[in-house]
N, C-alpha and C positions, 0 to 999 in steps of 0.2 A: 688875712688877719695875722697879726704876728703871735711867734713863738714865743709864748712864757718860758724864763728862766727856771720856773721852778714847776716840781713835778708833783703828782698828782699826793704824793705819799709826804712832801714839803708840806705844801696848803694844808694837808690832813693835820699835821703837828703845830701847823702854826693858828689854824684853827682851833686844834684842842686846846693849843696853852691859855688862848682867849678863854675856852667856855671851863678854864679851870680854875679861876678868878683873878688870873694877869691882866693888868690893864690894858688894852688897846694901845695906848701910847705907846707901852714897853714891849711891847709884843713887836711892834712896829718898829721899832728902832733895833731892835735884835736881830732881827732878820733882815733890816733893810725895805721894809714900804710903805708905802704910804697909806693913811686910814685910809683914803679911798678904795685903794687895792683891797686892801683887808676887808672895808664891808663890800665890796664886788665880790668876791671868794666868799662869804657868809652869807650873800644873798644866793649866788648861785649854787654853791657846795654845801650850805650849814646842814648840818643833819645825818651825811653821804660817808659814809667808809671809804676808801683808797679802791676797793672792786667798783664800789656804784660810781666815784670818779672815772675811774679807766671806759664803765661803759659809756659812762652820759659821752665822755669823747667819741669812744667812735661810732656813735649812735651821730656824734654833730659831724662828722667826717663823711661817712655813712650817705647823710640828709645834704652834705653839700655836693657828693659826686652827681646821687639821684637829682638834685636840682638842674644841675649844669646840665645832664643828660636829658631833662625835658626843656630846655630854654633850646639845645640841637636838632631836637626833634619837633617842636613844635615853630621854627626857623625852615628848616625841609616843609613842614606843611604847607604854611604861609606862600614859598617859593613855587612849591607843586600846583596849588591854587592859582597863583597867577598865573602857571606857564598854560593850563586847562583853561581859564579863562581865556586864554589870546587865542589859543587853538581854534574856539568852534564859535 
């Protein structure tokens, strides 16, 4: 997944100035993104402080090593299976 240019404490501000009765449009053009970007960031973030941002990340960081590490181990299984199967 690629790296957002902007940081956890960015989104927070650009967030707030939306729910401070700036329009979306201008919000977006001030900072450079697109409404898309904007409601992606207020579906995932709206609501969340700069602290609850930083954890939800490495809560998804977290969730993606633990991933990888069961897709390797449950590959070793699969392999060990087979090799017991031919054995006997």
């Amino acid at each position: 997944m690629r790296k957002s240019k902007f940081s956890e404490s960015q989104i927070a501000v650009v967030l707030k100035e939306a729910e401070a009765g700036t329009s979306v449009a201008d919000v977006c053009r001030q900072h450079g993104i697109s409404s898309a970007t904007f409601y992606q960031w207020r579906s995932k973030y709206g609501g969340m402080s700069v602290s609850d941002m930083q954890g939800l990340k490495e809560l998804d960081t977290e969730n993606g090593r633990l991933k990888r590490m069961y897709a390797e181990l449950s590959l070793d299984h699969e392999l060990l299976k087979e090799v017991l199967k031919k054995k006997f």
